[in-house]
N, C-alpha and C positions, 0 to 999 in steps of 0.2 A: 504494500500500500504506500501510495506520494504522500509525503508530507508536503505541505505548504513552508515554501524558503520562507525565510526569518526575514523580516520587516527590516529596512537599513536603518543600522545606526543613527544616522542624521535623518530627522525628521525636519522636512523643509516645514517653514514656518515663514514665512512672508510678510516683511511690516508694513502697517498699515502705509498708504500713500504718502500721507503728510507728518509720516514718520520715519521715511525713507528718504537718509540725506542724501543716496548716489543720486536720485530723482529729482530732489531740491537744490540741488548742485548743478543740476543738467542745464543743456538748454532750453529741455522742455518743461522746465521747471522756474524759467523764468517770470511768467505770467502772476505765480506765484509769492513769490521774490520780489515782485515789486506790489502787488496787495497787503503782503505785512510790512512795508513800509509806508503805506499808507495808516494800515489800522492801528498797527501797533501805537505813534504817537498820538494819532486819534482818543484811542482809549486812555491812554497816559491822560493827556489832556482834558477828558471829561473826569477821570479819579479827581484828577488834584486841581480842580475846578480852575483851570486857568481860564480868562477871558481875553482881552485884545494884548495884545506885544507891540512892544518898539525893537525893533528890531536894529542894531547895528550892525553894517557891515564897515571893514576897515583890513587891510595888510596882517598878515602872517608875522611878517619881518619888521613890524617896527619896537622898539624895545625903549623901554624906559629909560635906559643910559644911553640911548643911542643919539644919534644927529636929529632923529624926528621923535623924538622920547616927550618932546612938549602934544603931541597930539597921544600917544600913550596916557600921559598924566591927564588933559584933559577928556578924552572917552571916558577916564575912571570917575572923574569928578563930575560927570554928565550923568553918564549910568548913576551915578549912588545919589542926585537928586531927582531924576526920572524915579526911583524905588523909593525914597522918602514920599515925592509925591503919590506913589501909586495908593504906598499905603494910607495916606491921607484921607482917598476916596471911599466913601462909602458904598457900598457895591457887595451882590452873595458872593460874589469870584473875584481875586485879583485880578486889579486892572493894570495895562500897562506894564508888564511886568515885561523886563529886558531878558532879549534875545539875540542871539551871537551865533556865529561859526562853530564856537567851540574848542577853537585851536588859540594856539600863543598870539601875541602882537594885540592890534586893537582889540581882537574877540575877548582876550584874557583880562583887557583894560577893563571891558564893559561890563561881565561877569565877573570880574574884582569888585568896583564900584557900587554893584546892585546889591553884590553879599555883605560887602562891611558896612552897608546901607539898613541890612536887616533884610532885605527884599529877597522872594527867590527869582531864581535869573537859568534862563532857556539856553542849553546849548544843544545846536543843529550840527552833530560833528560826520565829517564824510573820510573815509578810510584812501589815502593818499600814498605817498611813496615816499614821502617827506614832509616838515613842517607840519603837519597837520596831528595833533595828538590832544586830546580832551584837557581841558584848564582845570585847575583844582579847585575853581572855585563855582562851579557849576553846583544846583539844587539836587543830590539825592533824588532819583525819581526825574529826573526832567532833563536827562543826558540820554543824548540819543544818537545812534550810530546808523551811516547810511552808505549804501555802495552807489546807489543810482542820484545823480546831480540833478537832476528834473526832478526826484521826487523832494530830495530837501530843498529845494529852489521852491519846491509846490506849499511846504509848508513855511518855508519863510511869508510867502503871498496870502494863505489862509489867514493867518492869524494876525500879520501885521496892522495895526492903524496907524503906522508912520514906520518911515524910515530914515535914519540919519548913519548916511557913505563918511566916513573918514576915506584919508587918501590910500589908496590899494591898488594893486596891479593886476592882472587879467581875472583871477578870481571876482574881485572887487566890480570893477567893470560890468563883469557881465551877471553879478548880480545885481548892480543898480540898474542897467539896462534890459532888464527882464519887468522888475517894476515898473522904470517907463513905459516899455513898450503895450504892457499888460493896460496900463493908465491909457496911455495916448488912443487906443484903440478898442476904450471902455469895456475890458473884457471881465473886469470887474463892479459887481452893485454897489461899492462904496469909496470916497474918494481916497489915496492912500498919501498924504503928505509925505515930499521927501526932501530933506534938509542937506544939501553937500556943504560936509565941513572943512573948513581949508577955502575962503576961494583963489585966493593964489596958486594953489596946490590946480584945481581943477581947472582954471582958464585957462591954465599953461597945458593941463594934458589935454584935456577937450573944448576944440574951437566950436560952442553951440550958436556960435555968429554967424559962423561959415557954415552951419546946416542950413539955417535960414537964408543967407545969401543965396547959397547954392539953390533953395527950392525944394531941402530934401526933408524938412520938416514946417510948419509952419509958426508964426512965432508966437502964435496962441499956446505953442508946444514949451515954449521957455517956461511956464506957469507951471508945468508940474513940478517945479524944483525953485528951491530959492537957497540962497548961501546965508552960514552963520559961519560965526568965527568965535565963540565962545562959549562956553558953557552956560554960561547966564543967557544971553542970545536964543540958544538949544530951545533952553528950556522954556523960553517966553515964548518963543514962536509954538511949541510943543502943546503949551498948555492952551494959546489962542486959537489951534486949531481944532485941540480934539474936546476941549470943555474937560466938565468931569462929571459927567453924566452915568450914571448907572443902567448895566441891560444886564435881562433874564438868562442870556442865551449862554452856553458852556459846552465847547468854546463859540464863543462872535467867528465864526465860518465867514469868510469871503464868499462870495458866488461869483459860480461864471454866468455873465447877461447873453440871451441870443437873442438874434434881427427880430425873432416873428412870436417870442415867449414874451410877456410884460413879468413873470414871475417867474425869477431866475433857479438853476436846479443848480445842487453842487458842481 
């Protein structure tokens, strides 16, 4: 009479989908890979009831001892009255509450500033090759790690009500001109002030005279931006634009507007 062979050794056992890093690693596991980097801050964001941000953007490479250490020193002293203020407002959710890159130079300034302010303070950190390593002074809870540039560019835009550019270089750049562009071309429900600081700094790198000369934006377009040079300045301008008005919402979500919807969807 046959016996029946012995069952092998290794019992396959197969992990679940979204338990299977070779899958989540893949390329076809990308779609994925960029949904929890949406939700994941999302949810963060609704736990620890954060509502609108100021959002600084500013240089990697500028250091406090350094040649440009005066825009270092005042980011910090920007940020840590931006957090006084915030806390000021009566509101269920922090208001205003500063948000950064996450890395060394101006980010570290403005997450310094916000923390020895008492405030807690946002950092949007993106995994780099260089310069780019999380500041020590970021909020428990509100330090967050990103592979894809569009999607931490996405949440800088959700939740900003303002933005103030210290001087930076291609990073910098092409985060202030993401704001622009998103402003200029009302892709956004609500208006998002942006303050470039430095204007010496900025007139020298970007001629926006010779856009309008040119034709290639129009000069209704200089008004999304206006120049400070102080922190005192900052903050006047900061607080005349956004009031200190209290909302329900957690978090204050931007929307994207479309041509033929009057009631915009995320």
């Amino acid at each position: 009479m046959k016996t029946q062979p012995d069952p092998p050794s290794t019992v396959l056992d197969p992990p679940l989908a979204y338990e299977d890093p070779q899958f989540l690693q893949s390329a076809e596991g990308r779609p994925v890979r960029i949904l929890a980097e949406y939700l994941q801050p999302m949810d963060a964001f609704r736990r620890n009831k954060v509502h609108d941000t100021i959002a600084f953007f500013g240089s990697a490479r500028v250091r406090e001892d350094g040649p440009l250490g005066r825009f270092y020193r005042e980011a910090r002293e920007l940020a840590r009255m931006v957090a006084e203020w915030s806390e000021s407002i009566r509101s269920p959710g922090r208001r205003f509450l500063v948000s950064t890159g996450g890395g060394p130079g101006i980010m570290e300034a403005a997450n310094r500033g916000a923390s020895e302010a008492g405030g807690r303070t946002i950092g949007l950190n993106i995994g780099l090759p260089h310069e780019q390593r999380p500041n020590a002074y970021i909020t428990p809870g509100l330090c967050f790690q990103f592979h894809y540039f569009f999607m931490r560019k996405l949440w800088f835009a959700h939740l900003a009500r303002a933005v103030v550019v210290f001087p930076g270089g291609f990073g910098t750049l092409d985060e202030l001109f993401e704001i622009l562009t998103l402003s200029q071309t009302q892709k956004l429900d609500r208006k998002v002030p942006v303050l470039l600081y430095g204007p010496e700094y900025w007139n020298h790198v970007v001629n926006f005279e010779s856009l309008v000369d040119a034709g290639m934006i129009h000069r209704a377009d200089l008004s999304l931006f206006s120049f400070v040079d102080s922190p005192k300045e900052a903050l006047e301008r900061l607080q005349s634009m956004l009031g200190s008005e209290a909302r329900p919402e957690t978090p204050s979500i931007a929307r994207s507007k479309t041509p033929d919807d009057p009631h915009p969807e995320p």
